[in-house]
Each structure stands twice: as C-alpha cells, then as structure tokens.
C-alpha positions in Angstrom: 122.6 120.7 39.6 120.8 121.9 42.7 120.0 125.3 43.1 120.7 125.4 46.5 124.1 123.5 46.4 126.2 124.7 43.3 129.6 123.3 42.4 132.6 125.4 43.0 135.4 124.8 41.0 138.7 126.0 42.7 141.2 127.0 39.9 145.0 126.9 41.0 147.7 127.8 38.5 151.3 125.9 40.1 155.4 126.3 39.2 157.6 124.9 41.7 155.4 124.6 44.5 156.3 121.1 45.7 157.1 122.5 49.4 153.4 124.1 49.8 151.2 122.6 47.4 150.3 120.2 49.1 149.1 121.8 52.4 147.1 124.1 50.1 145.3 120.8 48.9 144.9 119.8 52.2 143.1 123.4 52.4 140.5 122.8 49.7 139.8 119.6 50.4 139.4 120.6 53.7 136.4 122.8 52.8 133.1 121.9 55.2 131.4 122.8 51.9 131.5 119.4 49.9 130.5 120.2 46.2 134.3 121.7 45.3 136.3 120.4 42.3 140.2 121.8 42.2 141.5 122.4 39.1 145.4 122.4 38.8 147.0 123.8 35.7 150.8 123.2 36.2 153.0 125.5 34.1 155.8 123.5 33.5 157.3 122.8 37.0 161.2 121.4 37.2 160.7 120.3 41.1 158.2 117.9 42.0 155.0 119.4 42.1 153.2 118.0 39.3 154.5 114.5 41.1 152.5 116.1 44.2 149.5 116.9 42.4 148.9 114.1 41.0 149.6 111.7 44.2 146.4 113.6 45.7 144.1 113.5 42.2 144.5 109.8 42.7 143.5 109.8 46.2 140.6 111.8 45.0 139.1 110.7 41.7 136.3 113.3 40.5 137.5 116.4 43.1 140.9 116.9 41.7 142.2 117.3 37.7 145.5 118.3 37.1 146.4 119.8 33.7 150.1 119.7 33.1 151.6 122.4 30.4 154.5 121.8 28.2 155.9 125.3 28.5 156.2 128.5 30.9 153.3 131.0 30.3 152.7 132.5 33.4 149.9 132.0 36.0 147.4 134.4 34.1 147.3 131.9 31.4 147.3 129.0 33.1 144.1 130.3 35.4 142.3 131.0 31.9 143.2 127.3 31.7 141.6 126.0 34.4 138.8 127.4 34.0 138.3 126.4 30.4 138.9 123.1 32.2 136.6 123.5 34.9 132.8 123.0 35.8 131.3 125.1 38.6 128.9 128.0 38.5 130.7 129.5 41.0 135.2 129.8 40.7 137.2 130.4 43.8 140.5 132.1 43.4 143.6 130.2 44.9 147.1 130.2 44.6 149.6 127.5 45.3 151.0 128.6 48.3 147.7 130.0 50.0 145.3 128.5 52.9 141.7 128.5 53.4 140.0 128.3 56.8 137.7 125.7 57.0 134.3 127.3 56.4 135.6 129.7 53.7 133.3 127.8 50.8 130.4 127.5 52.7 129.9 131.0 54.1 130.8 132.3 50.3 128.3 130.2 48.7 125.4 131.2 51.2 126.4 134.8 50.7 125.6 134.7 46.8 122.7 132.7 47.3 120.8 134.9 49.2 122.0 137.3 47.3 121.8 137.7 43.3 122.5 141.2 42.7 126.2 140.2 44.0 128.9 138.4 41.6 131.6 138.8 43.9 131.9 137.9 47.4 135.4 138.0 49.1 136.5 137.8 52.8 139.3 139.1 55.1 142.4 137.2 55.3 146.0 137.1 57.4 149.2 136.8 56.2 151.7 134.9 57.6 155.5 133.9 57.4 155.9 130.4 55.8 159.6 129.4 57.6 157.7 131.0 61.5 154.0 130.5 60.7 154.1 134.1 62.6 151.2 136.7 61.9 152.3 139.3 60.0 150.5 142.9 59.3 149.4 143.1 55.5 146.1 143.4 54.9 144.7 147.0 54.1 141.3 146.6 56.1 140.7 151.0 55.2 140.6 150.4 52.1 137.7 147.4 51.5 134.9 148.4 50.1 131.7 146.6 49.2 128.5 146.8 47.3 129.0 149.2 44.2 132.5 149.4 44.0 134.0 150.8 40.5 134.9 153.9 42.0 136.6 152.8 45.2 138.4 149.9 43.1 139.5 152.6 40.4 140.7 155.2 42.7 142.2 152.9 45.9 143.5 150.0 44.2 143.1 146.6 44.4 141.6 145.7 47.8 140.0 142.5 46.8 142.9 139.9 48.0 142.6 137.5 45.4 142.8 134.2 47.4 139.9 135.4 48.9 137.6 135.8 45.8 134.3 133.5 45.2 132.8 134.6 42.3 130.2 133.4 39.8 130.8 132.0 36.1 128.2 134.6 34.8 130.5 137.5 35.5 132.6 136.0 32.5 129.7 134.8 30.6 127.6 137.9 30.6 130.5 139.8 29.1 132.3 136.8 27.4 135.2 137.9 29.3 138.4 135.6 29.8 141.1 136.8 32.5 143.6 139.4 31.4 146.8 138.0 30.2 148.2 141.3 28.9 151.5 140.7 31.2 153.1 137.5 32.8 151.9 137.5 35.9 150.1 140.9 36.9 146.6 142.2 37.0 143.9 139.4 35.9 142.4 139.9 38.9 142.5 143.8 39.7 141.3 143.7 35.9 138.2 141.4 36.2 137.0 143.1 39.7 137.1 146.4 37.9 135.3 144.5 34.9 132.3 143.1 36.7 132.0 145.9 39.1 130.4 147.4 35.9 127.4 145.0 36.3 127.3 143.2 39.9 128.0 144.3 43.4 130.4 143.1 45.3 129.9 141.8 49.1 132.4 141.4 51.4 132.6 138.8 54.6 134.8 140.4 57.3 136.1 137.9 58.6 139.4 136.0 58.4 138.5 133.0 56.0 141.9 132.7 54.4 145.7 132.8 55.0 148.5 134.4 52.4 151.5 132.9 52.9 154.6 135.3 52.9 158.0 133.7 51.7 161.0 134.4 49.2 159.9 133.0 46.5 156.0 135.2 46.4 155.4 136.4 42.7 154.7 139.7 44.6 158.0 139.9 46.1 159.4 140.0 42.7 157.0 142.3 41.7 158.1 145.2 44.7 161.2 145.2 43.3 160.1 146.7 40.2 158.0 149.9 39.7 154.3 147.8 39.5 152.7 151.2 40.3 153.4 152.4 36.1 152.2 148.6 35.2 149.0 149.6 37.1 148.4 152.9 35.2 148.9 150.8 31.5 146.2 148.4 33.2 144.0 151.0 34.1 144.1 152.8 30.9 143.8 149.7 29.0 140.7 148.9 31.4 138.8 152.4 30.2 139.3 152.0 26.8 137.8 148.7 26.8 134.9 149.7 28.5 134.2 153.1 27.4 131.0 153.2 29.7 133.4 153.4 33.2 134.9 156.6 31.7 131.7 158.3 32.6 130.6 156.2 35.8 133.9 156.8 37.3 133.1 161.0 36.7 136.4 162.6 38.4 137.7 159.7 40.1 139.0 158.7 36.8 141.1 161.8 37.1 141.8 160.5 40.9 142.6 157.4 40.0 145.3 157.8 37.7 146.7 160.4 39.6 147.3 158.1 42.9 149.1 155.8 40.7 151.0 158.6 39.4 151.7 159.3 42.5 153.0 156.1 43.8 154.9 155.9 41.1 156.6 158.9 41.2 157.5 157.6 44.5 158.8 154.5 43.9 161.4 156.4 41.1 162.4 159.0 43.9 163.1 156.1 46.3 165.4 154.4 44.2 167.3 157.6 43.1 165.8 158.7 39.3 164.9 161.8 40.5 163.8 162.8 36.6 161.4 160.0 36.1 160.2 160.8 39.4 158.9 164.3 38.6 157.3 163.3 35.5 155.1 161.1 37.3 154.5 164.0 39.5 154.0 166.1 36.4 151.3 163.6 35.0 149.7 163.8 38.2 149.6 167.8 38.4 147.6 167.4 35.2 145.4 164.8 35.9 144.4 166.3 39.4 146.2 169.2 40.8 145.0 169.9 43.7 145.6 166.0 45.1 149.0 166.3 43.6 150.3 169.1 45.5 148.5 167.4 48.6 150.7 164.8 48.5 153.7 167.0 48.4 152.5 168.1 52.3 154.8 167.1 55.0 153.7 163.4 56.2 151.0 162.9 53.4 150.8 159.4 52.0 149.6 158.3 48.8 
C-alpha cells in the first residue's frame, strides 16, 4: 500500500433504506478520491435494500461488500461489523441516508497526510429535507472545535457530525478499542471522539463536504422524542471510568460537563410536564457546578 495513497474503507450500517441507499452509493462511488472500498453491513432489512445493495456490489466487484445479518442489532453493532470486515487504514463514517460532496475523500486524506499528530479529520456539512431537497438550519458551527479537543467535546457535546468523520484505523488499534455498543443505536461515535481525543488531535475542514438528510424516519428523530440528554450523562460517566486519566485532564470541565447535561435534561423533563424529575436534574447540576446552574436559571439563558 502506498504511503501517499491509503485505502479508505467507508463502513455503512443499513435497515430499510431501499428509497436512499442507493443515492448514498452513488455518493461514495462518486468520490474524486479512487482508493475507497464501501462496506455494507445490513441489519436485517424487510424492504428491499439488501436487493439494492447488492445490484451495485455487482456493478462494482472489489469497491463494494455487503454483509447481510440474520437479525436486528442495531447500527452500533453492525458498524463494529463492517469494520471487522473492512480493509483501509483510514474509515470514513456514513450512514444510509447521508451524501458526500464530491471531493470529501480527497481533501480528508491529504489533511491526515500532512498531518500525523491528527487521527480525526471532519468537515462542515448541510442538512437538508429529503421529500423538498430544501436547505435547512442544523449545524452548530459555535460549537466546533479542533486540535486538542477533550475538553470542548466533554463540556459542549458532540460537535463532530458523524457523516463527516475520516479517521484512522490506529485510533482503534492503539487502544484496541471497538465502537461502543452499550445502547441500540446511541453514542459510538460521541464515545470514540471523546476516546481518541485522549491521544490525537482532531482537525477540522470548514467547509461543506457532506449533506445529512432530514426525513421521518431519522434514527435521531426518534431519539428527540425521548430524554437523550440523561443517556448522554450514563455515556459520559461510563466514558470517565473507563479512562481514569480524562478525569484529571478534563480538571473542572468534568464538573461542567455533567452539569450541561444535567441541565438539558432537566429541561427536556420540564418541557414535557414532570416538573419533579425536572428539579432533580437541576439539583444534580447545583452540585456538580453551582454557579453555572443558577446561570441558567437567568431570564433568556440557554443551555
């Protein structure tokens, strides 16, 4: 393998995504970058997606492998999956309904090239609505960060849009890490850019290099619905006490950061009326980091 021109292997977990799949194929292979392999991992889809698939692996023998599983286990799994299955230094995230631009690959792969110190490199995106193709706002562009980026990652969130992610099989190999598949379909990703921001930095490309498509049936639709902001504190806590060395890197913004989600979380239970679970998030966050607590409580303060 060239040093210059490493393969990418593009791992895509599907269910049910005959009526998109196939445009986000047309996306990867798309790619002005040539050395990509996809690797599809179905998770037992009822529609016609595997059917899909498998009509463009044949029309590309070598680039495309699809994996088809006998049972449900959730995207997390199945992206551990494909990249058991896979062969690149360097994995790109993307998701069955997602786009890339054209030069997305090819700009990412430069990026870590020149640069070693970096394991991560992700881009801006757009996010659009799949029925109108219409632009709509999403992406948090305050809150990106780059180069070392435990803290802002612990106390922000997860600003690294996942479909945007190229990153490099030694960020799982120094560590001998495999993707977090604690819950169905939440966190692997927030949990492995908190994970290697222990060892690499992280660079980011501003510009728009990929497009998340909006539409009813978005895993993180589902997930609004429910409070995702108490899932994110389990995550986080499980994240320190794996790696008892962030505890002390993150200094107070391990208080911070468990107080924001505390925060949100208490929101999210006042919003939909359970005003008692509600104020014990608030309490928690009191505890964790007063004086941000009661901040919040100010009239037109967001958290």
């Amino acid at each position: 393998m060239s040093e210059t021109t490493p393969l990418v292997s593009a791992i895509m977990p599907t269910y049910n995504g005959a009526a998109f799949v196939g445009e986000t194929i047309e996306s990867v292979l798309g790619q002005t970058y040539e050395r990509l392999e996809l690797v599809v991992v179905d998770d037992a889809s009822s529609d016609g997606t595997r059917e899909v698939v498998a009509s463009y692996a044949e029309q590309n023998p070598g680039r495309i492998a699809l994996v088809r599983g006998d049972e449900q286990l959730g995207p997390c799994r199945r992206r551990n999956d494909a990249i058991d299955r896979s062969s690149g230094d360097l994995i790109a995230w993307i998701d069955q309904d997602d786009l890339w631009l054209p030069d997305k690959t090819e700009l990412q792969v430069e990026l870590l090239r020149q640069r070693p110190e970096v394991g991560l490199v992700y881009s801006g995106y757009e996010a659009f609505d799949s029925e109108t193709g219409k632009t709509i706002p999403w992406r948090d562009r305050n809150s990106e960060a780059e180069g070392e980026v435990l803290v802002p990652l612990f106390e922000r969130g997860c600003f690294v849009a996942a479909p945007t992610a190229l990153f490099r099989r030694d960020v799982l190999t120094r560590r001998n890490l495999r993707l977090r598949e604690t819950d169905f379909s939440f966190g692997d990703d927030y949990f492995l850019w908190l994970t290697l921001s222990l060892d690499w930095q992280v660079a980011r490309i501003d510009t728009v290099l990929a497009r998340y498509r909006r539409h009813g049936a978005n895993e993180s639709a589902r997930l609004a619905e429910t409070n995702f902001h108490e899932t994110r504190i389990a995550l986080l806590r499980e994240f320190l006490a794996t790696f008892p060395e962030a505890g002390p890197r993150l200094g107070e913004h391990r208080r911070k950061g468990l107080a924001q989600q505390h925060l949100k979380a208490a929101g999210f239970e006042r919003s939909h009326g359970r005003r008692w679970s509600a104020a014990g998030h608030f309490a928690r966050a009191i505890a964790l980091a007063p004086g941000q607590a009661l901040r919040a409580l100010r009239p037109g303060a967001q958290t």
